[in-house]
N, C-alpha and C positions, 0 to 999 in steps of 0.2 A: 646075476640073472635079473633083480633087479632095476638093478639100473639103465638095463637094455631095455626093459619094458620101457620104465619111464623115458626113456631117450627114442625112444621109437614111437613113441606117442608126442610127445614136444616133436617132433620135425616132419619131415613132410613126407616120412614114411609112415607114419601112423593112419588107423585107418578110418580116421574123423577128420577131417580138416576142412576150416571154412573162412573165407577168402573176403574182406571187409575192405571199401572204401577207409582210410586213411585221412582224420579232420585236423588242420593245422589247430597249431599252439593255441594260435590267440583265440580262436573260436572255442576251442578247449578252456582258455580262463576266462573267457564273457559266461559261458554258459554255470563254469563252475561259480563265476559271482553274483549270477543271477540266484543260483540256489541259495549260496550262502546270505544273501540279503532278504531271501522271500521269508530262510527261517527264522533273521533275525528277528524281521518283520514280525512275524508268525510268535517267536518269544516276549517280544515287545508288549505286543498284543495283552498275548495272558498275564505280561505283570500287572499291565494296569488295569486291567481287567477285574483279576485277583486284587487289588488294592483299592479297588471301587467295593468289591463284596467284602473285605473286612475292616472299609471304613476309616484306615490307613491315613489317606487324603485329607479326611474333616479333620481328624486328631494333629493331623499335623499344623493344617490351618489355623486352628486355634491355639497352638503351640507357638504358632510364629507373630499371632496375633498378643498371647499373653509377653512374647520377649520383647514384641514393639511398646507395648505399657510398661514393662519394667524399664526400657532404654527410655524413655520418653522420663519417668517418675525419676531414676540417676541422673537424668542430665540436671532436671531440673532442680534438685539436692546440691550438685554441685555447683551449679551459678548461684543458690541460695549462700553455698560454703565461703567461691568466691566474694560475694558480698562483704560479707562479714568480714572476711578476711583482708578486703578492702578498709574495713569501715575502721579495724581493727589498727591498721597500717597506717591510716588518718591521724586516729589518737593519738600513735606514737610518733607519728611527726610531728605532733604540735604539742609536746610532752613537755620540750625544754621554752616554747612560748609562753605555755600555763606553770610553768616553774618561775621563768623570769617573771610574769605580772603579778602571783602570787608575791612575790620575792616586794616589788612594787610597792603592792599594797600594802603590804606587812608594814614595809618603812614608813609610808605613810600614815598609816595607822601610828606608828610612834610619833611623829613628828607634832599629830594632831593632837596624842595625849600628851607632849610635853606642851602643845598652844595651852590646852584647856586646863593643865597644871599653871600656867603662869596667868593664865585668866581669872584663873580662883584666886590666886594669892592676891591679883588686884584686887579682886569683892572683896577680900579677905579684908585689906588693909584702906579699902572704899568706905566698910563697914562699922571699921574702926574709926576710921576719919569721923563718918556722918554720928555716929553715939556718940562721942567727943563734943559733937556740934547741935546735939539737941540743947532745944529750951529751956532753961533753966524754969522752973513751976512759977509763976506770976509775971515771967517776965512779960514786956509789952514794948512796942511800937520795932523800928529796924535795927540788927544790932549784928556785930560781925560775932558769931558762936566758935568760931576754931582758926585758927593760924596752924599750915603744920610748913616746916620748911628741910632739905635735906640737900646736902652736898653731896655732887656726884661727880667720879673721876677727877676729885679734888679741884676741875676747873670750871664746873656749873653748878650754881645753888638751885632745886626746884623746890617752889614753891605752890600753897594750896589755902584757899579761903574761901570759907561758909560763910554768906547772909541772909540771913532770917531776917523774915518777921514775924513775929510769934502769932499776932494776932490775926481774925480771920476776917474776910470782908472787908479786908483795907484796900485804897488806894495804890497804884502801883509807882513804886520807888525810884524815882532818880534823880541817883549821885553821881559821885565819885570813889574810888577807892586810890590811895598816894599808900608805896610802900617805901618805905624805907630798913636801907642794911647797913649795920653798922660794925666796926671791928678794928682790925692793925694791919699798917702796909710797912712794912719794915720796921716794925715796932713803934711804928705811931701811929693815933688812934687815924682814925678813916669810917665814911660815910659814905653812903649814894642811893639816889634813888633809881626807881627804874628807867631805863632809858628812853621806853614811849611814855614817860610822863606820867602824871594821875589815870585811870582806868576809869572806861563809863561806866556804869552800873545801871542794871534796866531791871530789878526785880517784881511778881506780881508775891507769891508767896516766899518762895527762896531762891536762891540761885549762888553758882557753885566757879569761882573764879581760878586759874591756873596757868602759872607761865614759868620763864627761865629766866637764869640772872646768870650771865657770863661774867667771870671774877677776874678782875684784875689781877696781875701778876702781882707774888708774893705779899696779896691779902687774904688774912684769916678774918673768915666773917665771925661773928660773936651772937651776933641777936638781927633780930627781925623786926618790925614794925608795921602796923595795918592801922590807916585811916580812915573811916568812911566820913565822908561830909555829904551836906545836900543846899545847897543853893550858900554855901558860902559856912554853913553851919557844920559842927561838928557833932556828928551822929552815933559813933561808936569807934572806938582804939582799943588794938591789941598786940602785947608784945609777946615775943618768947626770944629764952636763949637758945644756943647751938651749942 
């Protein structure tokens, strides 16, 4: 029974019916997206709206404003980082540079204290020499104070001679000094002088004479000999043995 109601009301036996122009489709979706965008619109609205009254927008601004000073303060930590990391990088490439000059100096550094160890040993034996060569107490006028003579490499004799004059305010000196070497050349006796001859001699208070004497094959030198003359006269002689 019911269903005849309602079936007789839906159709065109019912006793209402009302007869409607008919709007296409597309008209039907312009109109429907006109609505749907005025509400958009209309929603749009009230958020920002709503976000101007509780202030939404500042806070955020300032929010986006404190991440720019935090990204600004990291970046510049980390080119600070890289730097360093640079700097860091430099070092240790030039790590085995400053090892090798290290390394340099160090040697050198020896080499200087074995100079200045054989430096001393000459003062040492300078030292020796010149005490050997001081004045005997009252001595007076020019006089040769020390002879010292040493074989070396068995095939050079060097030799070494002091001349003094004791006294002060004298006249300045010149002679000659004649050396003579004596000894055995295959077991017989042997002599010679030096091969430039007598030596000049130019002293004001002392002066300190030294040279070499290349040795004849199979001569053993014995003794030494120092002359000083002065215009023909003889002035002071000194021997030593070997």
């Amino acid at each position: 029974m019911r269903f005849r109601l309602l079936r007789r009301r839906l159709t065109v036996s019912a006793p209402r019916m009302a007869v409607r122009s008919a709007l296409p489709w597309p008209f039907r979706w312009a109109v429907l997206a006109i609505v749907l965008g005025f509400c958009a619109a209309i929603g749009l609205w009230a958020f920002e709206f709503g976000k101007d009254i509780a202030g939404l927008e500042k806070d955020s601004k300032e929010e986006i404003a404190r991440i720019r000073a935090d990204v600004i303060r990291l970046k510049s930590e980390l080119d600070k980082v890289k730097e360093e990391r640079d700097k860091a990088q430099s070092i240790a490439n030039t790590a085995d540079t400053l090892v090798t000059a290290e390394r340099a100096s160090h040697e050198r550094l020896v080499l200087q204290a074995k100079q200045l160890e054989a430096d001393n040993r000459a003062l040492r034996d300078d030292l020796g020499f010149f005490e050997k060569l001081i004045p005997a107490a009252g001595g007076s006028g020019v006089a040769i104070r020390g002879l010292q003579a040493e074989i070396q490499n068995g095939a050079v004799l060097k030799w070494q001679v002091l001349v003094i004059q004791a006294n002060k305010n004298v006249p300045e000196f010149s002679g000659t000094l004649e050396l003579v070497f004596t000894g055995t050349q295959g077991g017989k006796p042997w002599s010679a002088s030096a091969p430039s001859g007598p030596l000049a001699v130019q002293i004001k208070q002392y002066g300190r004479l030294e040279g070499v004497f290349e040795l004849p094959p199979q001569v053993a030198v014995k003794g030494v000999s120092a002359k000083l003359t002065e215009g023909g006269t003889v002035r002071s002689t000194q021997s030593i043995k070997i």
